[in-house]
C-alpha positions in Angstrom: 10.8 -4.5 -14.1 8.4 -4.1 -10.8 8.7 -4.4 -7.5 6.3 -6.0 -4.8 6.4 -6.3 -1.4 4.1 -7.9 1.4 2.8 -6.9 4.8 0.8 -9.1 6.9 -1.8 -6.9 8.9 -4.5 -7.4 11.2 -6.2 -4.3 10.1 -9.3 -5.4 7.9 -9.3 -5.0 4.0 -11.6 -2.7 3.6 -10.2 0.1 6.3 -6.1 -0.8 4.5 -8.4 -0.2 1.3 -10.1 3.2 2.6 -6.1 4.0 4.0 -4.7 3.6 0.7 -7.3 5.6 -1.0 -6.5 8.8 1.1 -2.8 8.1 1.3 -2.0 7.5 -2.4 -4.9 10.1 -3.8 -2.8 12.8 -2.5 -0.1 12.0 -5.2 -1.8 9.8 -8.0 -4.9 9.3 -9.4 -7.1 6.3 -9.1 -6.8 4.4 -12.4 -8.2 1.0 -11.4 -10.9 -0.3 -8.5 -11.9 -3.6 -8.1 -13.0 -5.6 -4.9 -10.1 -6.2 -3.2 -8.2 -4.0 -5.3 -6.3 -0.6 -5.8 -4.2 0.7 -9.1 -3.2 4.2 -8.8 -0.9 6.2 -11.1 0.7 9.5 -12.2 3.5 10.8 -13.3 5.7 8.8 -11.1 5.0 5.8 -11.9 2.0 3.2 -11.5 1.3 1.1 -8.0 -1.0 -1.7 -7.8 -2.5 -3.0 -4.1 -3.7 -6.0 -3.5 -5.4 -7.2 0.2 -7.2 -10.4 0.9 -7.6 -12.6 4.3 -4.7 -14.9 5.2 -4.3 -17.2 8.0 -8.3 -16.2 9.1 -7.5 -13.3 11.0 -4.9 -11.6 8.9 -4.7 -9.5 6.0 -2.1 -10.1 3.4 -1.3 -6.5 1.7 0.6 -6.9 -1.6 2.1 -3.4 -3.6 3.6 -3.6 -6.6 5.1 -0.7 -8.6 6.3 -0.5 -11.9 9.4 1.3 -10.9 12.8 0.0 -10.1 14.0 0.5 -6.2 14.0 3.8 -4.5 11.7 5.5 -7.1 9.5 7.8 -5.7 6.4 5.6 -6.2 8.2 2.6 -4.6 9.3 4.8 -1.9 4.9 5.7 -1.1 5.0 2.4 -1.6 7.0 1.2 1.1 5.5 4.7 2.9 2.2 3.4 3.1 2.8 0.1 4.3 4.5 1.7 7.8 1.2 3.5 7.6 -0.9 0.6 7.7 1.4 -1.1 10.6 0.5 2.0 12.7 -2.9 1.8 12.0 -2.9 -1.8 13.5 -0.3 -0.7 16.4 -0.6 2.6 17.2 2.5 3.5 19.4 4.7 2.4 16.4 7.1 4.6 15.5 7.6 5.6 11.8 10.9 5.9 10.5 13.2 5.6 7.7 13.5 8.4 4.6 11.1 6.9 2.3 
């Protein structure tokens, strides 16, 4: 079972690609690149990003982990999409315990 969630961004693929790659190297390893993609894993579990251009001037960021809720690579995952919606709007305040 996996979970996936999406967050809609005007922050450009490449720089939510460039994001993840320093946010989720500091725990995982890179295990998969591709153009538009991201797989990273480790110990915790595996988490798979996805970002491509919706709407024209939006980018669609999709994460999926291999773990069920509340694991600790769903909780990056949820983690790095409030890091992405600061990058975009930088007085956002980040919260929550994930």
């Amino acid at each position: 079972m996996s979970l996936r969630y999406f967050h809609r961004t005007s922050v450009t693929p490449e720089v939510v690609l460039a994001e993840a790659d320093r946010f989720f190297t500091r725990t995982l390893a890179i295990s998969d690149t591709g153009l538009r993609t991201r797989t990273y894993a480790g110990t915790i579990g595996r988490v798979a990003l996805t970002v491509g251009m919706e709407g024209g001037h939006y980018t669609r960021v999709t994460i999926e982990t291999d773990q069920m809720g509340e694991s600790e690579a769903d909780k990056l995952a949820k983690r790095f999409l409030a890091v992405v919606h600061k990058k975009a709007e930088p007085d956002h305040e980040l919260r929550g315990a994930y």
